[in-house]
C-alpha positions as CSV (number, residue, x, y, z in Angstrom):
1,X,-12.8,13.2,2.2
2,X,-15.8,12.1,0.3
3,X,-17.8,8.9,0.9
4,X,-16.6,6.6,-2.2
5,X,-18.6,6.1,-4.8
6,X,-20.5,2.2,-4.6
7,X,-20.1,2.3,-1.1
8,X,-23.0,1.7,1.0
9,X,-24.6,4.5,3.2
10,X,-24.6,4.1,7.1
11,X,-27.3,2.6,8.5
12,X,-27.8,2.8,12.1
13,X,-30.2,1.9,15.2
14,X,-30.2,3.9,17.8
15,X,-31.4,2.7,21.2
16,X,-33.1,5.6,23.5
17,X,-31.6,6.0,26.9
18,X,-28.4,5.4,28.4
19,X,-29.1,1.6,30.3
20,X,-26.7,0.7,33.2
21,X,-24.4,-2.5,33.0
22,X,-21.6,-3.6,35.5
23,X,-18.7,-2.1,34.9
24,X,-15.4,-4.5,34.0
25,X,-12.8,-1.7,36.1
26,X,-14.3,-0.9,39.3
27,X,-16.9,-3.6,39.2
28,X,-19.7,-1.7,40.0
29,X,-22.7,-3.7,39.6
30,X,-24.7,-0.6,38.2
31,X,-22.1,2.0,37.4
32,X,-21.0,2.0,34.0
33,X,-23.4,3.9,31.8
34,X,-23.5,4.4,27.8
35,X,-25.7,5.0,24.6
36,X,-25.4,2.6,21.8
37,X,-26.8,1.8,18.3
38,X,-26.3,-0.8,16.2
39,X,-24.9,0.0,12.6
40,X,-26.3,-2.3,9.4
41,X,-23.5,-0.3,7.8
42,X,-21.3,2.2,8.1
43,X,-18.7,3.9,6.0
44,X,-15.2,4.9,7.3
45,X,-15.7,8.5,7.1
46,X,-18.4,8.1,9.5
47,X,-16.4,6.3,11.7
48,X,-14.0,8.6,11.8
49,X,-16.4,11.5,12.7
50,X,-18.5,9.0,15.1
51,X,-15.1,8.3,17.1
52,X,-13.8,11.8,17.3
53,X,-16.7,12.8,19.1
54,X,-16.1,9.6,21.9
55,X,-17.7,6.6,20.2
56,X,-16.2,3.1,19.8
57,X,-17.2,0.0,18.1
58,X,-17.1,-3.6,19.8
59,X,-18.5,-5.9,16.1
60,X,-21.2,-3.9,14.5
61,X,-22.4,-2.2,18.1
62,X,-21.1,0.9,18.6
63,X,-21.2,2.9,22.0
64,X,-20.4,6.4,23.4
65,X,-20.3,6.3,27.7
66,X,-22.1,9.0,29.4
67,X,-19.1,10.7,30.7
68,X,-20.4,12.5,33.2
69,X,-22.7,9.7,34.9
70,X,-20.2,6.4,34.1
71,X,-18.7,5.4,37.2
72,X,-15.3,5.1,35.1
73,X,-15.3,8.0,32.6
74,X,-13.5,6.6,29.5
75,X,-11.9,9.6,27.4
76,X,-10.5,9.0,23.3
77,X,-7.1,9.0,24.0
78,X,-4.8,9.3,20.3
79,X,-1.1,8.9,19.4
80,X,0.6,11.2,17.1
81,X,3.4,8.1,15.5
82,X,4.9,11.2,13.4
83,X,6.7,12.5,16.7
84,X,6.6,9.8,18.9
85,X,9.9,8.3,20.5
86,X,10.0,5.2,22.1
87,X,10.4,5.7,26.2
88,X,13.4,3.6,27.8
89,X,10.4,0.5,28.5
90,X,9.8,0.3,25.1
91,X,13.2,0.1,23.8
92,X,13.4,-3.0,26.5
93,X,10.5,-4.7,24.8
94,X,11.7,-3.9,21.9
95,X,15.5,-5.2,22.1
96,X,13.9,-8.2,24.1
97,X,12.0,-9.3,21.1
98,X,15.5,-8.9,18.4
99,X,17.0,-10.8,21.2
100,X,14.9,-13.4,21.3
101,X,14.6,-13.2,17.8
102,X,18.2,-13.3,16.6
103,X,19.5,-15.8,19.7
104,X,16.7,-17.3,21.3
105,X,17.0,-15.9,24.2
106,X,14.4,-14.9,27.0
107,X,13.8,-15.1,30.4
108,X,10.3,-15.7,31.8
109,X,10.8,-14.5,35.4
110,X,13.6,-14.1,38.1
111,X,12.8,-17.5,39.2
112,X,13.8,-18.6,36.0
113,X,16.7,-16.7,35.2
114,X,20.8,-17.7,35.3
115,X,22.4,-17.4,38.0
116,X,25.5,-15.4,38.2
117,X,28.5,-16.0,35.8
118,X,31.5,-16.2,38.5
119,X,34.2,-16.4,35.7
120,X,32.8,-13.0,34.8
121,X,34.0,-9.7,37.0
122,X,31.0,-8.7,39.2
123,X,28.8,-5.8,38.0
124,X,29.8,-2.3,38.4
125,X,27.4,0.5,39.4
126,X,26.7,2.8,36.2
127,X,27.5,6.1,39.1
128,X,31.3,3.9,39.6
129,X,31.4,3.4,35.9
130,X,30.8,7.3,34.9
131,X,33.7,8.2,37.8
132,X,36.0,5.8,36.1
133,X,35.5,7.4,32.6
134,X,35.9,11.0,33.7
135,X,39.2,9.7,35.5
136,X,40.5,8.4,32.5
137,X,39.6,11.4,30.4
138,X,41.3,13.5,33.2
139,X,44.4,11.4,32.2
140,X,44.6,11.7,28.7
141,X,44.0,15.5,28.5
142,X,46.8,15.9,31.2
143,X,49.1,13.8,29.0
144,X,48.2,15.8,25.3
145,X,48.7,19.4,27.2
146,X,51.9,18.0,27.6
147,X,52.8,17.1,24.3
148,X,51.7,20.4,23.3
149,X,53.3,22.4,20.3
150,X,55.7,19.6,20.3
151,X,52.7,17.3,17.5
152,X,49.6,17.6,16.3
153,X,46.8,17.6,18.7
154,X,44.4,14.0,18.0
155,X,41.0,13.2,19.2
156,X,40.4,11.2,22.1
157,X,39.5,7.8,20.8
158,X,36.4,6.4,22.8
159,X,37.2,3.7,25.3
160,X,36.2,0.6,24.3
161,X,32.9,0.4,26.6
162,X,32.0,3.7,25.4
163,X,29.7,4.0,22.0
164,X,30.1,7.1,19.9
165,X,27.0,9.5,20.4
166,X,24.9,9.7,17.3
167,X,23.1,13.0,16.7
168,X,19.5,11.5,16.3
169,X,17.7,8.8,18.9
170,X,17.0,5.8,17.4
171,X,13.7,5.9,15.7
172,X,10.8,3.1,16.0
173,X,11.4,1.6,13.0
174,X,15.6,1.3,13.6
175,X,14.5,-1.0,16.6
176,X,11.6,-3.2,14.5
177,X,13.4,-3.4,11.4
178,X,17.1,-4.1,12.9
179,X,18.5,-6.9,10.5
180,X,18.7,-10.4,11.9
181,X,21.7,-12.2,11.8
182,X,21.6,-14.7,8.7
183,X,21.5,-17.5,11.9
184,X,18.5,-16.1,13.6
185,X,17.0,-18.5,16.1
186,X,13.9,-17.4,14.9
187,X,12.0,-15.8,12.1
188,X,9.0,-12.7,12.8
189,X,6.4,-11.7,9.9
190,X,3.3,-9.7,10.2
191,X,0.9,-9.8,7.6
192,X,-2.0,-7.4,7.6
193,X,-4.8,-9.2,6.6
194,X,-8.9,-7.9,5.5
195,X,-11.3,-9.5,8.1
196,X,-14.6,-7.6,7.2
197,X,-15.5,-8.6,4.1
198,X,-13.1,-11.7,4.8
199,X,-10.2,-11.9,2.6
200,X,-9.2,-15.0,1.1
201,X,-5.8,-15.2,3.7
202,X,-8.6,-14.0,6.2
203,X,-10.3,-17.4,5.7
204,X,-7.6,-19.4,5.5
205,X,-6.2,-18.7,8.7
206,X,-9.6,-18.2,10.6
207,X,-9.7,-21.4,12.5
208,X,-5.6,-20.7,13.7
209,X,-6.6,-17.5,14.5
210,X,-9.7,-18.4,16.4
211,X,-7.3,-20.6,18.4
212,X,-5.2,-19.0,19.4
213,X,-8.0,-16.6,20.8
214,X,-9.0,-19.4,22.6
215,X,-6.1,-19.9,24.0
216,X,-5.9,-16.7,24.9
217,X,-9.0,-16.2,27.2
218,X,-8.6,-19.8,29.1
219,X,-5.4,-18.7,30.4
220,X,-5.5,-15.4,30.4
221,X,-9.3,-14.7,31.2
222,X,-9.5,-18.1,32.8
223,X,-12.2,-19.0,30.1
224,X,-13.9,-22.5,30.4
225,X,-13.2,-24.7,27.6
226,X,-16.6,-25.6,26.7
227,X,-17.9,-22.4,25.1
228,X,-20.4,-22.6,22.7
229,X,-19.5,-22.7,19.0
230,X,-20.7,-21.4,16.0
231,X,-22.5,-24.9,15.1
232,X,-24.4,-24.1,18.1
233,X,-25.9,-20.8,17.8
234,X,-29.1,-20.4,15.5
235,X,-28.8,-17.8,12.3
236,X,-31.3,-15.3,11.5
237,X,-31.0,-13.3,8.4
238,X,-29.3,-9.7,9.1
239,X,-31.8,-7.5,7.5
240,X,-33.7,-4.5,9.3
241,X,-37.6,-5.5,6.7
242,X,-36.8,-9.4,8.1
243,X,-39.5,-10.3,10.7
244,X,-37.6,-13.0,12.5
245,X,-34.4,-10.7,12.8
246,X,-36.4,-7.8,13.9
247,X,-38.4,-10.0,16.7
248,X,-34.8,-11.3,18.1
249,X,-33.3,-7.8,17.3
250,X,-33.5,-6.3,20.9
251,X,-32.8,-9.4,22.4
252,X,-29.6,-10.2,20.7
253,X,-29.0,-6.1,21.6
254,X,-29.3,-7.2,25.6
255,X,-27.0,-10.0,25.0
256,X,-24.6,-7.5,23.7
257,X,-25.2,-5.1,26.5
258,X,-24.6,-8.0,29.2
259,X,-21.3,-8.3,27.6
260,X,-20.7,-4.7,28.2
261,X,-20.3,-4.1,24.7
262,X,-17.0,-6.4,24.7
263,X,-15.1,-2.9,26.0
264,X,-13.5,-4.8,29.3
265,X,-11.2,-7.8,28.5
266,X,-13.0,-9.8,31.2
267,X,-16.2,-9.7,29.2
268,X,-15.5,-9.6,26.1
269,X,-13.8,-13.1,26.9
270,X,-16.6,-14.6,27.6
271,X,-17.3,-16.3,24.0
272,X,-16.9,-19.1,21.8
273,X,-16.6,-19.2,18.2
274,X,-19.7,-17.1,17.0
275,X,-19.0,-14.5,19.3
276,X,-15.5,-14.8,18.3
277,X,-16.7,-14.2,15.0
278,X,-19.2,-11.3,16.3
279,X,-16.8,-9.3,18.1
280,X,-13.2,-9.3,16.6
281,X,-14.2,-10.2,12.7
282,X,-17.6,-8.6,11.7
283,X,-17.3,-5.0,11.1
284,X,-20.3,-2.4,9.7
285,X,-17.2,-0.9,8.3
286,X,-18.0,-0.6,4.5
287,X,-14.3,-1.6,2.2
288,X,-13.0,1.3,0.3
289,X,-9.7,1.3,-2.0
290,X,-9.5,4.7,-3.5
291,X,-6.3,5.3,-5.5
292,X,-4.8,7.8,-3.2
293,X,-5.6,5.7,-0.1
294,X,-3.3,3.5,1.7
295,X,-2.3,0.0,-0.6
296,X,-4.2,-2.0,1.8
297,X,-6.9,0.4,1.6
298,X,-10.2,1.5,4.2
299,X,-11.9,-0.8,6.3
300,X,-11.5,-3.7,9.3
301,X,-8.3,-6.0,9.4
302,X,-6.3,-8.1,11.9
303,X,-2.9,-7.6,12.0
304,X,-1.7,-11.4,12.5
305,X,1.6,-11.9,13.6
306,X,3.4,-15.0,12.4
307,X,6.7,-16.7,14.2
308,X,8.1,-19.5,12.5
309,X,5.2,-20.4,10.2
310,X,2.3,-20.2,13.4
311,X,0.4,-17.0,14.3
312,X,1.3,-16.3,18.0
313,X,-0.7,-12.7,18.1
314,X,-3.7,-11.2,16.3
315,X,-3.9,-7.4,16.4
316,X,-7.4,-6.3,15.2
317,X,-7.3,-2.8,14.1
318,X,-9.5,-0.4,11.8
319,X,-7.5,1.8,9.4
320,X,-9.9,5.4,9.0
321,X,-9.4,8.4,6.7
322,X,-6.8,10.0,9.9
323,X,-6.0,7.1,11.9
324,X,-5.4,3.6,12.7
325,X,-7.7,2.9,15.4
326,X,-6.7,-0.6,17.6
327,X,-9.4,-2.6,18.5
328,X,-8.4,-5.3,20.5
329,X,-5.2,-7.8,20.8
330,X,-5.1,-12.0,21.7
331,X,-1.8,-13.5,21.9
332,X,-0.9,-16.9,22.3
333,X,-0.3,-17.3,26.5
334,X,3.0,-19.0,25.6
335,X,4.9,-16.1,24.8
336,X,4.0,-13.5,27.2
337,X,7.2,-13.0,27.9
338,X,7.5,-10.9,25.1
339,X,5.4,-8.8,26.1
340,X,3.4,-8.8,22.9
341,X,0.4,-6.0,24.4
342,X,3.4,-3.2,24.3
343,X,5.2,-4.8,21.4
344,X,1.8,-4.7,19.0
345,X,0.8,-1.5,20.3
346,X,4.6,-0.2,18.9
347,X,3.9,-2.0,15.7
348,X,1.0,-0.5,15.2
349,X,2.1,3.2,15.3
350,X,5.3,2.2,12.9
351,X,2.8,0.9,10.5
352,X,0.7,4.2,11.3
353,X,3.9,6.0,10.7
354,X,4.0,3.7,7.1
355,X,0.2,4.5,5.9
356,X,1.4,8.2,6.7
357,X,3.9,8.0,3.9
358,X,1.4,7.8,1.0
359,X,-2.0,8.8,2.5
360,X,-0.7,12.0,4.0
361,X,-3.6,12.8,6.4
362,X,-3.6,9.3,7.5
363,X,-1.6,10.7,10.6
364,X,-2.7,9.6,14.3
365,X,-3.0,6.3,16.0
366,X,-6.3,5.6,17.9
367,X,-5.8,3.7,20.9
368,X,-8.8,3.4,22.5
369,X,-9.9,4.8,25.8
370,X,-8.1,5.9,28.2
371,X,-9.5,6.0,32.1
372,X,-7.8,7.7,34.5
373,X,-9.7,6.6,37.2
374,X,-8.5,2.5,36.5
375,X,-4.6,2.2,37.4
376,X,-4.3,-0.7,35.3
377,X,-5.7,1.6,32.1
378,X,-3.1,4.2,32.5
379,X,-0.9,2.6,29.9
380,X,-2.0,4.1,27.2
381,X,-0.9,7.7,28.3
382,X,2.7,6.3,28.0
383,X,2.9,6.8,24.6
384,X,3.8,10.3,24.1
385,X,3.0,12.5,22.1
386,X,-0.9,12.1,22.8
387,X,-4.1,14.0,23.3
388,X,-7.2,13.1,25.0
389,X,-10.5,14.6,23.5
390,X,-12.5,17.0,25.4
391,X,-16.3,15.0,26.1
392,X,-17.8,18.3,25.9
393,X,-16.4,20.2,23.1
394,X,-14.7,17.4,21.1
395,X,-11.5,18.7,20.7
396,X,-7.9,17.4,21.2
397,X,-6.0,18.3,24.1
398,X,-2.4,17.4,25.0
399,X,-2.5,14.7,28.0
400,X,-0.1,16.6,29.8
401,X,-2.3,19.5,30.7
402,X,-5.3,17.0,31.5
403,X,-3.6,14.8,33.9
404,X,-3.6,17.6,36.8
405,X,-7.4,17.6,36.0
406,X,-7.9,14.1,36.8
407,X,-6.3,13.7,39.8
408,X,-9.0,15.6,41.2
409,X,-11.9,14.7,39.3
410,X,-13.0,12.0,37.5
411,X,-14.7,13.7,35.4
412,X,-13.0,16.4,33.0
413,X,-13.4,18.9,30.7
414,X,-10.1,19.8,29.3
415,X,-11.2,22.7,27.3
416,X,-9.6,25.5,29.1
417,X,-12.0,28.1,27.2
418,X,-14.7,28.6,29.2
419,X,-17.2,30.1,25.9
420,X,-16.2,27.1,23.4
421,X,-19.0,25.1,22.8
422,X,-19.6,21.7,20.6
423,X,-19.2,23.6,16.9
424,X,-21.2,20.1,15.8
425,X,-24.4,20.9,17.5
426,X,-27.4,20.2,16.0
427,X,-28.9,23.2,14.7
428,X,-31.4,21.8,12.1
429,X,-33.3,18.7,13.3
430,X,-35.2,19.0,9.8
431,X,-32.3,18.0,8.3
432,X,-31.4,14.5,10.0
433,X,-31.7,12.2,7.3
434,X,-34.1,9.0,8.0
435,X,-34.4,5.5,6.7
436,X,-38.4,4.7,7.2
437,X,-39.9,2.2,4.9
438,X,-37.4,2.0,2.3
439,X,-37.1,5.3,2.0
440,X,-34.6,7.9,2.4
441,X,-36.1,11.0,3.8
442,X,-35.4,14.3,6.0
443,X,-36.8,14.1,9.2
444,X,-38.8,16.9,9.1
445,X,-40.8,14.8,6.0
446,X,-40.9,11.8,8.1
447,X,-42.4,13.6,11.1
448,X,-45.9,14.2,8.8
449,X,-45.5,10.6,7.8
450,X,-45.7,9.1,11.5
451,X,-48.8,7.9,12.5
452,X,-47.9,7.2,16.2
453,X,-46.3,9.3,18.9
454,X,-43.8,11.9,18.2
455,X,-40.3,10.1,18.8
456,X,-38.7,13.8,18.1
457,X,-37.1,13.8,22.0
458,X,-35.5,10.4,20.9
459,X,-34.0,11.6,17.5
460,X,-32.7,14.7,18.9
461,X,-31.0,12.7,21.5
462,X,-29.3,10.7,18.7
463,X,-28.3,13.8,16.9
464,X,-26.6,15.3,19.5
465,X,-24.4,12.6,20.4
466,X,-23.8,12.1,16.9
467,X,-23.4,15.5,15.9
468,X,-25.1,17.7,12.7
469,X,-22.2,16.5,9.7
470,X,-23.4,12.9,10.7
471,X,-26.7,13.3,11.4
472,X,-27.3,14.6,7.6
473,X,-25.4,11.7,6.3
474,X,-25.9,8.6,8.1
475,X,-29.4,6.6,8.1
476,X,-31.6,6.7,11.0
477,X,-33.7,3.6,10.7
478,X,-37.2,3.8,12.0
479,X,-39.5,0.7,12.1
């Protein structure tokens, strides 16, 4: 898929070195290790390359971990929505939300549950209730042998607490889209909405949005109140040939780096409005609506999800040439009961499973990284079908047959073929395309050009972590 036409080239930073930050799982003070370059620009075709070989974005940084010096290796873990099944704890979440949705029910904890009904008989074990049924169907073939030759032979109806089979599960969308009863308690909408460049909804509904972020990292992240806000923060133009933004360039960089590049939910909290704004709504991600694209077309969004009239959760997600990549997710505290982290991720893949249906290649669904070695970031390899990507040949591997892997080691490569190699390799530095002065030129030009040091061990580094398709289209910029 071609870049579009009018769209603005990628233009990217790259920072030599991996530095080391604390890392948000195991809290290792200097463990967690990664390369990262700041994009001006970047179109989604790019991004799509740049995250199937292990890089993420967090705003308009973007970030690949050295996998095999992290203290927590963090491996691209993908969905494929066009086979996936919910798992018995999804279809919970899922009928807890039309429950809660057409009745108003919910519970919020044991403690807070009903008691028993007594007028009710008490509940049978499911093993009693299956040695009941066979019982009865013991009974009622005994009695049609008997009547034998003497009528026609009838089906067993189905007891009244028995459903009839059906031939096919229920799929995703039988469980989102379930009509409500005409007297629902309450009413769910999600709109999908451009952040990056901000849609006119987008703006609208910023300063509910950004509140019920808020919200969001004071109880859940146990945020202080007082965060700075964007009234607070000084603006410098965002332009590589501006002096003042180059001489805070590095410095705002840091600030991004302390934050561990907003990847760990207990950093990335730590903001006000302006990093709100940095983080979860600026995007390098360049707009594109081709007409065979999806109707919402390429580009950055948040998925807001409204409940009677108020947005209650905000799922910010990137939809790529193959995939709807999640970002991040803030919900309002008040209804965690509904478990809205599983509940978005599940809306997320049905509306993968929707893009699929006119933008055929638009196929997978993106969820981030996946680390093994964190308990609490297993999660993601419940949803099933899904491959995790080699970090040394960059190719998709079913989770299954990686899982053995990292039980023993944190650190995998899940190619079984011992001779496959990284088919992206850099082969001709010459070509890497450069942005120096203005200009667009190949780097073998803009080596005669530099006047000081060689910087060739630099931009080699850069091209083998972004590999030789993106290396000749992307921008290297060089000051």
């Amino acid at each position: 898929m071609a870049a579009a036409l009018g769209t603005s080239p990628t233009i990217v930073e790259y920072f030599e070195g991996e530095d080391f930050y604390r890392c948000g799982y195991c809290k290792n003070e200097t463990g967690s290790r990664s390369d990262g370059m700041w994009a001006h620009s970047m179109t989604v075709q790019d991004y799509q390359a740049l995250i199937d070989r292990g890089w993420r974005r967090s705003g308009k940084y973007v970030y690949k971990p050295v996998m095999n010096q992290t203290c927590c290796p963090q491996y691209t873990i993908r969905c494929q929505p066009l086979h996936f099944q919910p798992s018995k704890s999804h279809k919970k979440v899922l009928k807890k939300m039309f429950k809660f949705l057409s009745k108003g029910e919910f519970s919020r904890g044991n403690n807070e549950g009903k008691g028993a009904d007594l007028s009710k008989p008490p509940c049978r074990k499911a093993k009693d209730i299956r040695k009941e049924r066979k019982r009865q169907k013991l009974i009622l073939k005994s009695q049609t042998d008997k009547l034998e030759g003497s009528q026609v032979q009838r089906e067993p109806q189905p007891f009244p607490s028995e459903k009839p089979k059906l031939n096919q599960p229920k799929s995703i969308e039988d469980f989102i889209f379930d009509t409500l009863p005409e007297d629902a308690a309450h009413q769910l909408e999600v709109r999908v909405v451009r952040s990056s460049p901000p849609s006119s909804q987008f703006k609208a509904t910023f300063q509910e949005s950004y509140q019920v972020y808020k919200r969001y990292q004071m109880v859940i992240h146990k945020d202080p109140p007082d965060k700075p806000t964007v009234s607070q923060v000084r603006l410098v133009p965002v332009s590589f040939e501006d002096p003042e933004f180059k001489s805070s360039f590095r410095q705002s960089l840091s600030l991004y780096a302390k934050y561990q590049m907003a990847i760990h939910k207990d950093t990335a909290a730590e903001c006000g409005e302006a990093e709100f704004t940095r983080f979860l709504c600026s995007s390098p991600l360049e707009a594109e609506n081709p007409p065979e694209g999806p109707d919402c077309g390429y580009g950055s969004f948040h998925q807001q999800y409204w409940l009677d009239g108020k947005i209650i959760a905000v799922g910010v997600i990137d939809v790529l040439p193959y995939c709807v990549s999640s970002v991040y997710l803030y919900y309002d505290p008040d209804y965690s009961f509904l478990s809205l982290g599983v509940y978005s991720a599940l809306r997320e893949i049905a509306f993968t499973r929707q893009l699929h249906e006119k933008t055929s290649q638009l196929s997978y669904y993106y969820m981030g990284f996946y680390i093994h070695s964190c308990p609490k970031m297993r999660y993601k390899g419940q949803y099933r079908p899904s491959d995790l990507l080699c970090p040394e040949t960059y190719v998709w591997v079913p989770i299954e047959q990686c899982l053995p892997a990292l039980e023993s080691s944190k650190y995998c490569r899940f190619n079984q073929d011992t001779k496959a190699v990284d088919e992206e390799r850099v082969k001709e530095l010459g070509r890497l395309r450069v942005l120096y002065k203005r200009t667009i030129m190949p780097y073998n030009i803009y080596k005669k050009r530099q006047k000081g040091p060689s910087d060739e061990a630099i931009v080699q580094q850069y091209a083998d972590l972004v590999g030789q398709t993106c290396s000749e289209r992307m921008l290297l910029f060089r000051s």
